[in-house]
C-alpha positions as CSV (number, residue, x, y, z in Angstrom):
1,X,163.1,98.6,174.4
2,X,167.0,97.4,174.3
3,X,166.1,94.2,172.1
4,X,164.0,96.5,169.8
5,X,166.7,99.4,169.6
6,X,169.6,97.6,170.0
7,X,171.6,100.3,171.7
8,X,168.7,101.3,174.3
9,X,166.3,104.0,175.4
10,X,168.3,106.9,174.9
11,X,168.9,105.7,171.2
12,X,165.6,105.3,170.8
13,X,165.0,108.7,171.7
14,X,168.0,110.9,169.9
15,X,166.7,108.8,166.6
16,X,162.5,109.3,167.5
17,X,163.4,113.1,167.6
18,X,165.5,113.1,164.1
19,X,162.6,111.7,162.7
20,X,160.5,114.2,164.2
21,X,162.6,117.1,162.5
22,X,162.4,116.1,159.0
23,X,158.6,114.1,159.1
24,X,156.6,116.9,157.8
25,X,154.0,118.8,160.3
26,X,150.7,116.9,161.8
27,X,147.7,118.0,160.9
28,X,145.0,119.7,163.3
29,X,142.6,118.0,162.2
30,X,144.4,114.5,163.3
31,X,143.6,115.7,166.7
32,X,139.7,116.4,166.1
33,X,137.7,114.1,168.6
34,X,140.4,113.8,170.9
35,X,140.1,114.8,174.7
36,X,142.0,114.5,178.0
37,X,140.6,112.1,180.4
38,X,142.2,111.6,184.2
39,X,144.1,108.7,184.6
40,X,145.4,109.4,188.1
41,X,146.6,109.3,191.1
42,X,143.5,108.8,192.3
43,X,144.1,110.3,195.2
44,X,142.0,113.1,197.8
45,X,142.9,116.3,198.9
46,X,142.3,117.9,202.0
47,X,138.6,118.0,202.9
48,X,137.2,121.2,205.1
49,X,133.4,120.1,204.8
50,X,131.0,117.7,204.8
51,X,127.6,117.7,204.1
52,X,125.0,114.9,203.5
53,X,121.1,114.8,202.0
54,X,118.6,113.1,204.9
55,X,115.8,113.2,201.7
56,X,118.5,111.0,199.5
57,X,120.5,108.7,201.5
58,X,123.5,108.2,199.4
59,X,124.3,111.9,198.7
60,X,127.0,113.7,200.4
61,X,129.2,116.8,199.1
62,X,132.9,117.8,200.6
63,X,134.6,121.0,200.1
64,X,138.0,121.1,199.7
65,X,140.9,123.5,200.9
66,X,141.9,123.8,197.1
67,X,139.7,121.6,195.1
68,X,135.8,123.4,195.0
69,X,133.0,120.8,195.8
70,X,132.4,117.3,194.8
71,X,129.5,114.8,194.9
72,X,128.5,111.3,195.4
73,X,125.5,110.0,194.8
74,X,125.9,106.3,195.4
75,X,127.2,107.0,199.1
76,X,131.0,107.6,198.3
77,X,131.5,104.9,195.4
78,X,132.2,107.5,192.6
79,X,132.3,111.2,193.0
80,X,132.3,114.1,190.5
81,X,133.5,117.8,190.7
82,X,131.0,120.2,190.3
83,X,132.7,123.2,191.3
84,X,135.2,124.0,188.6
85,X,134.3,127.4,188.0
86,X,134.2,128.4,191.2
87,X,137.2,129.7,193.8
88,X,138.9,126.4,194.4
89,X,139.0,127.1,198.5
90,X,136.2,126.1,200.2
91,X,135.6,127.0,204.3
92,X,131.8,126.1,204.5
93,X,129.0,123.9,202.6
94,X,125.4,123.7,204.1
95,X,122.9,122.1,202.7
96,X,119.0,123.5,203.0
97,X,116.7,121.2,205.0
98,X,113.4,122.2,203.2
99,X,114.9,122.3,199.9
100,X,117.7,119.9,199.5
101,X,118.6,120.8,195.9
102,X,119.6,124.6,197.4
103,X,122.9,124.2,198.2
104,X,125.5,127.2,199.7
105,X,129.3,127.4,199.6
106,X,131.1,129.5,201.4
107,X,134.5,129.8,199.9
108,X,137.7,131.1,201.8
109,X,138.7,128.4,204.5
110,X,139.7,129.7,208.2
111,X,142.4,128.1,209.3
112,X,145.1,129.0,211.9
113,X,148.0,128.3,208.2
114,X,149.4,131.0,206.6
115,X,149.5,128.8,202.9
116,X,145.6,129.5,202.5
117,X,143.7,131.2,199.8
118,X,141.5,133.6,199.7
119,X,137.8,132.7,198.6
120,X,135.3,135.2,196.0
121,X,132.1,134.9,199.2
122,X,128.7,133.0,198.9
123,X,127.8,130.7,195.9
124,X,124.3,129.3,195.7
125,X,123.1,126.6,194.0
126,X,119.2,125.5,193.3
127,X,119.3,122.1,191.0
128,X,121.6,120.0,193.2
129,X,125.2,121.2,192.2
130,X,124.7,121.3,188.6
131,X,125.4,125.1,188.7
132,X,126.0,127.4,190.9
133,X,125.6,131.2,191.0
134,X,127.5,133.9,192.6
135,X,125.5,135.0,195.8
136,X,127.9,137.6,197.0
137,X,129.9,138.9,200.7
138,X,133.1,138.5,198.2
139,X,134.8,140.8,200.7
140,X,134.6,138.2,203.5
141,X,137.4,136.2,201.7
142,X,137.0,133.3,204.4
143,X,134.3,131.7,205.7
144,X,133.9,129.6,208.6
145,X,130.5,128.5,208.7
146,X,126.8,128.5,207.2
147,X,123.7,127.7,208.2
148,X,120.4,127.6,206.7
149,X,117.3,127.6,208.8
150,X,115.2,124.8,208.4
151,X,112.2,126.2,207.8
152,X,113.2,128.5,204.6
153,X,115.9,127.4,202.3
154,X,116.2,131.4,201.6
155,X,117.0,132.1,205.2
156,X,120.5,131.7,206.0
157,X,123.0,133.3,207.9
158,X,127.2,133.1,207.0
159,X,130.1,133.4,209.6
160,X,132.6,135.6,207.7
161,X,136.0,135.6,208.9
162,X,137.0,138.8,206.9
163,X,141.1,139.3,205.9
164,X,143.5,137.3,207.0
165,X,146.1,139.3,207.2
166,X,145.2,142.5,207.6
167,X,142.1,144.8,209.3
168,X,139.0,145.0,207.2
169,X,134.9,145.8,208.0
170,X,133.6,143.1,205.5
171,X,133.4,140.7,208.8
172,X,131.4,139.4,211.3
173,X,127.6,137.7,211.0
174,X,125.3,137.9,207.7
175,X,122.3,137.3,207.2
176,X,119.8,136.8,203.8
177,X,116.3,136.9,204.4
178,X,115.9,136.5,200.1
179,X,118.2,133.5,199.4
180,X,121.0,135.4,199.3
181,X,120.1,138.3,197.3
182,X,120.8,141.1,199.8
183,X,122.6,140.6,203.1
184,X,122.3,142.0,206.4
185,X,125.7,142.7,208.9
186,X,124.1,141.5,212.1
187,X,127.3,141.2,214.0
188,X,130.1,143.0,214.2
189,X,133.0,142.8,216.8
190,X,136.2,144.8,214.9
191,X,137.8,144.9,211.9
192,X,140.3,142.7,213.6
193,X,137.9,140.4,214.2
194,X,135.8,137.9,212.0
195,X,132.9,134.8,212.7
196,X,134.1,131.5,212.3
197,X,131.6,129.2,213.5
198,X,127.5,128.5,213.9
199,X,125.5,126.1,215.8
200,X,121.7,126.3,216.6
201,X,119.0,124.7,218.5
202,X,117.5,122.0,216.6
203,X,114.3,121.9,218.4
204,X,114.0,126.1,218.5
205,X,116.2,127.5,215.2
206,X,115.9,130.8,216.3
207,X,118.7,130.0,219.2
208,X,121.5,130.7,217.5
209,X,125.1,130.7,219.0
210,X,128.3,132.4,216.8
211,X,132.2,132.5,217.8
212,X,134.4,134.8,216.7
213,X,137.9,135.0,216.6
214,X,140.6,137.7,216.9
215,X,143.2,136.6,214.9
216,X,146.2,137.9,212.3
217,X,147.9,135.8,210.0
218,X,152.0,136.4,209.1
219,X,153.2,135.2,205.9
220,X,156.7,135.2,206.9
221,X,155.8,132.9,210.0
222,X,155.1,128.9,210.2
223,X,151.8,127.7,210.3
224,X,150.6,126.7,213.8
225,X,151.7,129.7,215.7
226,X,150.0,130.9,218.8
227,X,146.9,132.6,217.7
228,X,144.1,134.0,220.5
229,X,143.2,137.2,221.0
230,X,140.6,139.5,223.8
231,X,137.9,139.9,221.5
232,X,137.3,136.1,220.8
233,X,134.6,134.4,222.2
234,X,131.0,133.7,222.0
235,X,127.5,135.1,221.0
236,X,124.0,134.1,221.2
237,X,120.9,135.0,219.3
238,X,117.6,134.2,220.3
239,X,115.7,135.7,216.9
240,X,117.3,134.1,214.3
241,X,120.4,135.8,214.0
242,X,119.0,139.1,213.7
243,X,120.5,140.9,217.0
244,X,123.4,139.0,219.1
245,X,124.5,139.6,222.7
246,X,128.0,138.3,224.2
247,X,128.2,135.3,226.0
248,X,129.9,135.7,229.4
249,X,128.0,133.2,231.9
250,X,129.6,132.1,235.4
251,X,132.3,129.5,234.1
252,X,133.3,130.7,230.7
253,X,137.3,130.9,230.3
254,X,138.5,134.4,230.4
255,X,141.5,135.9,228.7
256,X,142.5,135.5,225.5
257,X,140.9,132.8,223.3
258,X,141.2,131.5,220.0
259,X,139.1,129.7,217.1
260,X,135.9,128.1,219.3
261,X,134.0,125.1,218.1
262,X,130.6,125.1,218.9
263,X,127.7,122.0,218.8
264,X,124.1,122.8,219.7
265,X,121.2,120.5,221.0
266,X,118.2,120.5,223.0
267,X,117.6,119.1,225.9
268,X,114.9,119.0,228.5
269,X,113.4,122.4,227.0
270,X,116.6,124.2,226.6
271,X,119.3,124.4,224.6
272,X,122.5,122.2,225.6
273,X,125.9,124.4,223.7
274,X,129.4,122.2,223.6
275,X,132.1,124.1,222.8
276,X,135.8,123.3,222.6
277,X,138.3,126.4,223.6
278,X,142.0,126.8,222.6
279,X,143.3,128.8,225.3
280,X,146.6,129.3,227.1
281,X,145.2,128.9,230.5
282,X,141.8,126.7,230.9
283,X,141.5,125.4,227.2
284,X,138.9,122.1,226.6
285,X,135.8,121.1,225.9
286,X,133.2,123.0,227.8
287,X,129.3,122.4,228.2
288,X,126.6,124.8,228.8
289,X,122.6,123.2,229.7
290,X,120.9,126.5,229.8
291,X,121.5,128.1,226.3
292,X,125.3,129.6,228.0
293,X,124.3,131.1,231.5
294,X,126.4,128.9,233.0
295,X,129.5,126.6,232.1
296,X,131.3,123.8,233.1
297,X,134.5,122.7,231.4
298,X,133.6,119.0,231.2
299,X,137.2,118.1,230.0
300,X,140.5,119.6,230.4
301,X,142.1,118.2,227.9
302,X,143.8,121.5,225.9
303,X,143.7,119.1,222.7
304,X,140.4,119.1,222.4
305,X,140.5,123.0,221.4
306,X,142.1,123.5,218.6
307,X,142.6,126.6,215.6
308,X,143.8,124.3,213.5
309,X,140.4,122.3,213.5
310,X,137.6,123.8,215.5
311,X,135.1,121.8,214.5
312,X,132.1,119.6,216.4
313,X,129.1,117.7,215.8
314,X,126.4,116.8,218.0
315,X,125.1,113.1,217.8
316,X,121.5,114.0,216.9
317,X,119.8,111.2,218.9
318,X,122.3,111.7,221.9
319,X,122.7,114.7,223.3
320,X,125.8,113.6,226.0
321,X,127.3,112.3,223.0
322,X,129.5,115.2,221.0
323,X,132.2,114.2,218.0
324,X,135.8,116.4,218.5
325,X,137.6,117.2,215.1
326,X,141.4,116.7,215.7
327,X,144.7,114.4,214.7
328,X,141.8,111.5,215.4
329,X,138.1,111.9,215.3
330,X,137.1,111.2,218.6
331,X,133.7,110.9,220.4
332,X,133.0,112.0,223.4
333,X,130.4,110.7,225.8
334,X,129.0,111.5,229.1
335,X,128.3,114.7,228.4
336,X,132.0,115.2,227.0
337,X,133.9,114.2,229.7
338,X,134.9,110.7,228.5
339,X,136.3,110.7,224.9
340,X,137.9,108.1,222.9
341,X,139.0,107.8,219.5
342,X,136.3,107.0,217.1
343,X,138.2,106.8,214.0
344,X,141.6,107.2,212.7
345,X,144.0,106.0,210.3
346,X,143.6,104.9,207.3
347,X,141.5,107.4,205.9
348,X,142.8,110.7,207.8
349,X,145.4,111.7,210.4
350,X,143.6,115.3,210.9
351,X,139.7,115.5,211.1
352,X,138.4,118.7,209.8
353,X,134.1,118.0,210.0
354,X,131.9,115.5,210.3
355,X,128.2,115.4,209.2
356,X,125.8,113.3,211.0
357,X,122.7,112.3,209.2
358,X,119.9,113.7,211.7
359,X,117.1,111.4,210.3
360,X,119.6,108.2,210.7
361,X,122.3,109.0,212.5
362,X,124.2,105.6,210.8
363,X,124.9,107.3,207.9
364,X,127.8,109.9,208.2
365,X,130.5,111.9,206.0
366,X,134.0,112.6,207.6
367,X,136.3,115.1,206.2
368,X,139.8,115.0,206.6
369,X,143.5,115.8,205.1
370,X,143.5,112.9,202.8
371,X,139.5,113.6,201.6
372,X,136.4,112.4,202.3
373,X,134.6,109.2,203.6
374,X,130.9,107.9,203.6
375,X,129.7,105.4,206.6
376,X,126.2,103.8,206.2
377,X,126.7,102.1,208.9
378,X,127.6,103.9,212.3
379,X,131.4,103.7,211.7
380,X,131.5,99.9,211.1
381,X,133.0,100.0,207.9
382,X,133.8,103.6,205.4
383,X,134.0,104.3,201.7
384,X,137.5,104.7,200.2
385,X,138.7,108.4,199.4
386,X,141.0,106.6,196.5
387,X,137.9,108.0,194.2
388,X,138.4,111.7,194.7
């Protein structure tokens, strides 16, 4: 530029803009054919949730904290938005079993931050992601969770976690018997109170387990602060999420609790629940083998419990085997008492979900702070989230 203009840039500049004061107008037209087109950073945003299709291997969906939904279908190569006209948080994504082209967002995330946004409730889409309609429960503003029976894609019940920061009724359980049509309040605690998080029996769907979670956000405080409250804790169903009943067996934590993972399996004809508890006193990982009867906190570490994260996943062919959302993704085995990292850095430095493909558990999705990435091979090597 200094061999060109002779006296440099800022020359340039002062002389471009002269030129541009005197040159007479452009016309519209000139511009006729012309669009924007991204040319980066390519760079991915925080990731709440993960979902993957068992019926087509290489699809997979993530919902961001403040970018809607995107899609790969070549196993995390390229993705595409296909959210934009939605509320750009997203707390929950669950793809149907029996109909993998019905898709649900819950928008809203749950976190223990006070910088979150508020979501519009359900959004339903039936051809894949290429639209999506309002399905509503716009009152929940967050959602923690959904999950779709596998037998009817019109089934499906929603964890809302109501107002963050204030009292409201809009809260609790849902469930659609019509695909989202109408909706059902099956659980209500308070109106301090909300759902944040599902888990059911893979084996026997209608064993259903929901936690909930007493907590008030501050905007005038910093994120992180000590939230757990009396009424949060754990619920079971054993009709499908039609009528729930607290969870209080010999070996739960008492006292005040905060945002509970929860992991379901089945094992030797019951149901095997893991579930990781923030708590001041008697926080971990803890393991029921009788559908919550009875507990045993299988690992002490208070790390593992988390309202920050507050997130598991069950390895589908491995029932002692149970994947903790945290600053690492870690696995736990032997029945959770043994946990290492699985995967770290690069690629995420806090673990928000992982899907596990139940039909081949070697493909999975991991969500984190810096996006999404797809493994086709048990962990061995991941996509990059430099496409998102």
């Amino acid at each position: 530029m200094r061999n060109r203009c002779g006296k440099g840039v800022l020359f340039c500049l002062m002389a471009a803009r002269g030129l541009a004061a005197v040159a007479p107008g452009v016309p519209d037209t000139m511009l006729n054919g012309l669009s924007f087109r991204l040319v980066g950073p390519h760079r991915a945003g925080w990731s709440t949730v993960v979902a993957g299709v068992s019926q087509a291997p290489d699809t997979f969906y993530l919902g961001a904290a403040g970018g809607g939904v995107w899609k790969t279908t070549d196993a995390g190569r390229t993705w595409a938005s296909v959210f934009d006209r939605g509320p750009a948080s997203i707390g929950a994504l669950a793809v149907a079993v029996s109909a993998p082209n019905t898709i649900y967002v819950g928008t809203g995330q749950v976190t223990s931050r006070y910088d979150i946004a508020a979501g519009e409730g359900v959004f339903k889409s039936v051809d894949g992601g290429a639209t999506f309609a309002a399905s509503g429960l716009a009152a929940t503003r967050h959602i923690g969770a959904i999950l779709v029976d596998p037998r009817s894609a019109d089934v499906v019940l929603v964890a809302g976690f109501g107002h963050a920061f204030g009292p409201n009724q809009e809260r609790g359980v849902f469930r659609s018997e019509d695909g989202g049509t109408t909706w059902q309040q099956t659980l209500f605690v308070s109106e301090n109170t909300g759902a944040v998080d599902l888990a059911a029996d893979p084996v026997w769907p209608d064993v259903v387990f929901a936690s909930v979670w007493q907590a008030r956000s501050k905007p005038w405080l910093s994120y992180f602060a000590t939230t757990e409250g009396d009424e949060s804790g754990l619920y079971r169903s054993t009709d499908g999420g039609r009528t729930w009943k607290r969870v209080a067996g010999a070996g739960w934590p008492a006292g005040k609790l905060g945002r509970i993972g929860l992991a379901a399996t089945h094992l030797l004809g019951s149901t095997r629940v893991y579930a990781a508890v923030p708590a001041k006193d008697g926080g971990g990982l803890y393991r029921s083998d009788d559908a919550g009867a009875t507990w045993t906190r299988v690992n002490d570490d208070s790390g593992l419990g988390s309202n920050y994260f507050g997130r598991l996943t069950v390895a589908p062919a491995d029932p002692d085997t149970v994947f903790v959302m945290g600053r690492s993704l870690r696995r736990c085995t032997a029945g959770g008492s043994t946990c290492e990292i699985f995967k770290g850095s690069p690629g995420g430095d806090d673990y928000h979900h992982l899907f596990i493909d139940p039909t081949n558990p070697a493909r999975m999705i991991a969500g984190s702070d810096q996006g999404a990435a797809v493994t086709v091979n048990g962990g061995k090597t991941w996509s990059s989230w430099y496409n998102q």
